[in-house]
C-alpha positions as CSV (number, residue, x, y, z in Angstrom):
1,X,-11.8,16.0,6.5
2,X,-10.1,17.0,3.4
3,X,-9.0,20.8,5.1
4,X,-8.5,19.7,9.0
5,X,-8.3,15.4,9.6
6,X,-6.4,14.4,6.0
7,X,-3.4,17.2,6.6
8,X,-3.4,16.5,10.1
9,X,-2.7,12.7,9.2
10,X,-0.2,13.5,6.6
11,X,1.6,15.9,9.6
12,X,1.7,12.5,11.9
13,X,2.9,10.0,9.0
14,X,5.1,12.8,8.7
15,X,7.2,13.5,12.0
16,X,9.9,11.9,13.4
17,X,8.2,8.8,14.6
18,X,5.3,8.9,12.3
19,X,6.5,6.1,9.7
20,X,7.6,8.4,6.9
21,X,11.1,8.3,7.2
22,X,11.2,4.3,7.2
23,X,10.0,4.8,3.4
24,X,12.9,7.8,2.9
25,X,15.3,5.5,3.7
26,X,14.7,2.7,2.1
27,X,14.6,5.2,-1.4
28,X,17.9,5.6,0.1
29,X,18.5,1.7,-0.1
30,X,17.5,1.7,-3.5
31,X,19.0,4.4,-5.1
32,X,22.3,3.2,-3.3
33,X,22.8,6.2,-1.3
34,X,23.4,6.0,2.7
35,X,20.8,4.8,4.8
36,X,19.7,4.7,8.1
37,X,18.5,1.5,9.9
38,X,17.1,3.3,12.8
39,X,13.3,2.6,12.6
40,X,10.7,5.3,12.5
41,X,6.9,4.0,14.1
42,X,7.9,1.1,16.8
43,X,4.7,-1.4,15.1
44,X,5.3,-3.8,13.0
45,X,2.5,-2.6,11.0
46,X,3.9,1.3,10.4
47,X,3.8,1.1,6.7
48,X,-0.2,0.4,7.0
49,X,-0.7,4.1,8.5
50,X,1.0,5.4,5.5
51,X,-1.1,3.3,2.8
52,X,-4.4,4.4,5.0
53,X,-3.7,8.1,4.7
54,X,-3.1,7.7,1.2
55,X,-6.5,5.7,0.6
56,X,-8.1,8.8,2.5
57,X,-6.3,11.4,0.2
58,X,-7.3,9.6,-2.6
59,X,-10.8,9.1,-1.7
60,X,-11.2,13.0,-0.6
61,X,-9.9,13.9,-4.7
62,X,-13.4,11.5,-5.3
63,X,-15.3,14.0,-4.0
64,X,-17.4,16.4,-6.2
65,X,-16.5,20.0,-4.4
66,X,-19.5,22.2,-6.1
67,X,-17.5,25.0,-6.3
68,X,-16.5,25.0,-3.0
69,X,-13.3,27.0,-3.4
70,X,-12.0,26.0,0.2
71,X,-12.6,22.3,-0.4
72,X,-10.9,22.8,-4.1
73,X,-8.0,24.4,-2.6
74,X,-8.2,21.5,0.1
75,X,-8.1,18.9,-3.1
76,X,-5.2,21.1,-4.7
77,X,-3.3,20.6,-1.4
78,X,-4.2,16.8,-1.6
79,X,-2.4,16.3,-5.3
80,X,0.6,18.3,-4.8
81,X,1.4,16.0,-1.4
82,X,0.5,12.7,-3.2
83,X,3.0,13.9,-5.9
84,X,5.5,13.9,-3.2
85,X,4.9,10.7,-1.3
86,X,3.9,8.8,-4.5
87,X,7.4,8.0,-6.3
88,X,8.8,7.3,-2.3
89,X,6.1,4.7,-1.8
90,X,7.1,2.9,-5.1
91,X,10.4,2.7,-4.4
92,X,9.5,0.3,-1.5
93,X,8.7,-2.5,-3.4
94,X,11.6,-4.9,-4.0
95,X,12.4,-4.3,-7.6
96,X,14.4,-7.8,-8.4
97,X,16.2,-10.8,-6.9
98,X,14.1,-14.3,-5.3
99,X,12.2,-11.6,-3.5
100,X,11.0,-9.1,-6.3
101,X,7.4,-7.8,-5.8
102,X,7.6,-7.3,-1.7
103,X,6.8,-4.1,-0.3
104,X,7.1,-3.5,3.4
105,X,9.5,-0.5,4.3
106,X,9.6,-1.1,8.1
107,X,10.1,-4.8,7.9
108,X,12.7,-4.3,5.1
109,X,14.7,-2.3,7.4
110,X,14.4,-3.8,10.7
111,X,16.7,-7.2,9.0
112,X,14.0,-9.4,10.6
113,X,13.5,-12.8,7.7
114,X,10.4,-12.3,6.0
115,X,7.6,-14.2,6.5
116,X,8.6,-16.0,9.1
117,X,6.2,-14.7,11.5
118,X,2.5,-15.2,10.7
119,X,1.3,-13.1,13.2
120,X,3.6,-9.7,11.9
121,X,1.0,-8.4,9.9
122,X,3.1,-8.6,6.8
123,X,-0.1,-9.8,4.7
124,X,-1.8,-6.9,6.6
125,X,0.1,-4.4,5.6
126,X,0.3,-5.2,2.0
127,X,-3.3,-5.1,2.0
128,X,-3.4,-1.5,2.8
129,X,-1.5,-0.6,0.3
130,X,-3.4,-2.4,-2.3
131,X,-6.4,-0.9,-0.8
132,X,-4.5,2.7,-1.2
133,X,-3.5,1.9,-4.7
134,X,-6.8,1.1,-5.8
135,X,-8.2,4.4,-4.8
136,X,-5.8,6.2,-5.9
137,X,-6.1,4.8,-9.4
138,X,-10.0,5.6,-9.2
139,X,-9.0,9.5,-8.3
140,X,-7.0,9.7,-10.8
141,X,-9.5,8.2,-13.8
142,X,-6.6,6.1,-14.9
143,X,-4.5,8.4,-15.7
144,X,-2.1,7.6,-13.0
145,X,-1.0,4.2,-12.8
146,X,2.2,4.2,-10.8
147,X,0.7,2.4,-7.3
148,X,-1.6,0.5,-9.4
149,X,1.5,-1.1,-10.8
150,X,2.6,-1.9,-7.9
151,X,0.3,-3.6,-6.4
152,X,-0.2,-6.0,-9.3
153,X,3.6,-6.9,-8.8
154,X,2.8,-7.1,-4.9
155,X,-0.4,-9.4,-5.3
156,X,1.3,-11.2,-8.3
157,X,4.1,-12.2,-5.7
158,X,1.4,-13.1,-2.9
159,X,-0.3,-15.4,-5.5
160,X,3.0,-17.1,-6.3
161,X,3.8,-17.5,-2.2
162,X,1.0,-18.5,-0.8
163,X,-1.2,-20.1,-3.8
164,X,0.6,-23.3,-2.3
165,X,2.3,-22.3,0.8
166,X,-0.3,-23.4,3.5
167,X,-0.3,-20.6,5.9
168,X,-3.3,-17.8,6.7
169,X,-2.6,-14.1,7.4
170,X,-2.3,-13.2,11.0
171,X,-4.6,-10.3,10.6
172,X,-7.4,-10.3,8.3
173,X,-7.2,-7.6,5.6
174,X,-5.4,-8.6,2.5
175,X,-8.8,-10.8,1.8
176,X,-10.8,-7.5,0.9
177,X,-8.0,-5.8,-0.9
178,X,-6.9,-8.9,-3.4
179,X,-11.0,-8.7,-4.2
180,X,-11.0,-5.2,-5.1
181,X,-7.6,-4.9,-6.5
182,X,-9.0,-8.1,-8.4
183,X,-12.1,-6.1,-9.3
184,X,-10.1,-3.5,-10.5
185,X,-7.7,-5.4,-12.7
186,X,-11.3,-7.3,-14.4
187,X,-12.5,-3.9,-15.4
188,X,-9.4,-2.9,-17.0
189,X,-8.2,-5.7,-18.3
190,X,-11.6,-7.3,-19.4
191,X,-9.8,-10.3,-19.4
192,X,-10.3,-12.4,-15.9
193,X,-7.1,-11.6,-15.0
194,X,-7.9,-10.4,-11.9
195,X,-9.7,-13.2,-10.6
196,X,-6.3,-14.9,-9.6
197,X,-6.6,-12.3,-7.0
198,X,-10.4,-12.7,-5.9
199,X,-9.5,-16.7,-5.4
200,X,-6.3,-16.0,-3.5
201,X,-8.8,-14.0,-0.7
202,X,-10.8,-17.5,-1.2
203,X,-7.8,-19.3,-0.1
204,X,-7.0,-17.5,2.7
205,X,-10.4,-17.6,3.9
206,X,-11.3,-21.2,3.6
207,X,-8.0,-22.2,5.2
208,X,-8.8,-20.4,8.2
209,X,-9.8,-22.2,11.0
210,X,-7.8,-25.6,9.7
């Protein structure tokens, strides 16, 4: 996986309809250079194939090589492309306004109003990435923080949606990754400041259904 399936998945992300290029041009956006609106992955849920590679890179640099120099160079490989998508993917998240905190490149760009389609797998998407950021801070020990960061913003502005606003995700997923981004942030912090997180999946579960 780490020297044939993970490059092969960067590659797809990668070309011209692979999703990549939504998250280029919205580092456009933000750096307020000229953009393109022209969307890259025709899903509404592009960005998630992104955050899943990135869970997968991160979980190959987890693995203990044995001296395996082909596997080490693999890993090698691995770091110097994270290094490259890494400061594109934060620049997706909405860094101010009524809607700081909200991260989804291919929704951003396609002008469609947020949240006002259940079924969009908005909630979806931001679960992979909070899935990718946790693993990604777990490769790294620590000693890289800059997804991590974001997701606390992301799930910070979940909570402050949709602790009140009675609506459930149209595709399950951001249940499991506000419990182990909530995890996460406990053994950090040591404080219980992640288990805002592990009671927003609650909410969304036990609303289900009503």
């Amino acid at each position: 996986d780490i020297l044939v399936t993970i490059p092969h998945c960067v590659s797809e992300i990668e070309a011209r309809n692979g999703g990549w290029d939504n998250f280029l041009n919205i580092a456009k956006k933000r750096d307020g250079e000229e953009y393109s609106t022209n969307l890259s992955g025709g899903m509404v849920f592009t960005d998630s194939d992104i955050h899943k590679t990135v869970e997968a890179m991160s979980m190959a640099l987890q693995i203990d090589p044995q001296g395996d120099q082909e596997i080490i160079a693999g890993q090698e490989w691995i770091r110097n492309k994270l290094e490259e998508l890494v400061p594109i993917i934060v620049k997706a998240q909405i860094p101010d306004g009524p809607d700081a905190g909200y991260m989804n490149a291919w929704y951003e760009l396609s002008g469609r109003r947020k949240w006002s389609n259940f079924s969009d797998h908005e909630l979806y998407v931001a679960g992979h990435f909070m899935e990718s950021a946790v693993s990604h801070y777990r490769a790294f020990n620590g000693t890289d923080t800059r997804l991590y960061d974001v997701a606390i913003k992301l799930a910070d502005y979940i909570c402050n949606k949709f602790e009140t606003l009675n609506e459930v995700p149209g595709h399950e997923e951001i249940e499991v990754a506000l419990i182990k981004l909530g995890n996460l942030r406990n053994e950090i912090m040591q404080d219980g400041s992640g288990d805002r997180y592990v009671n927003m999946a609650k909410i969304f579960i036990n609303r289900r259904g009503n």
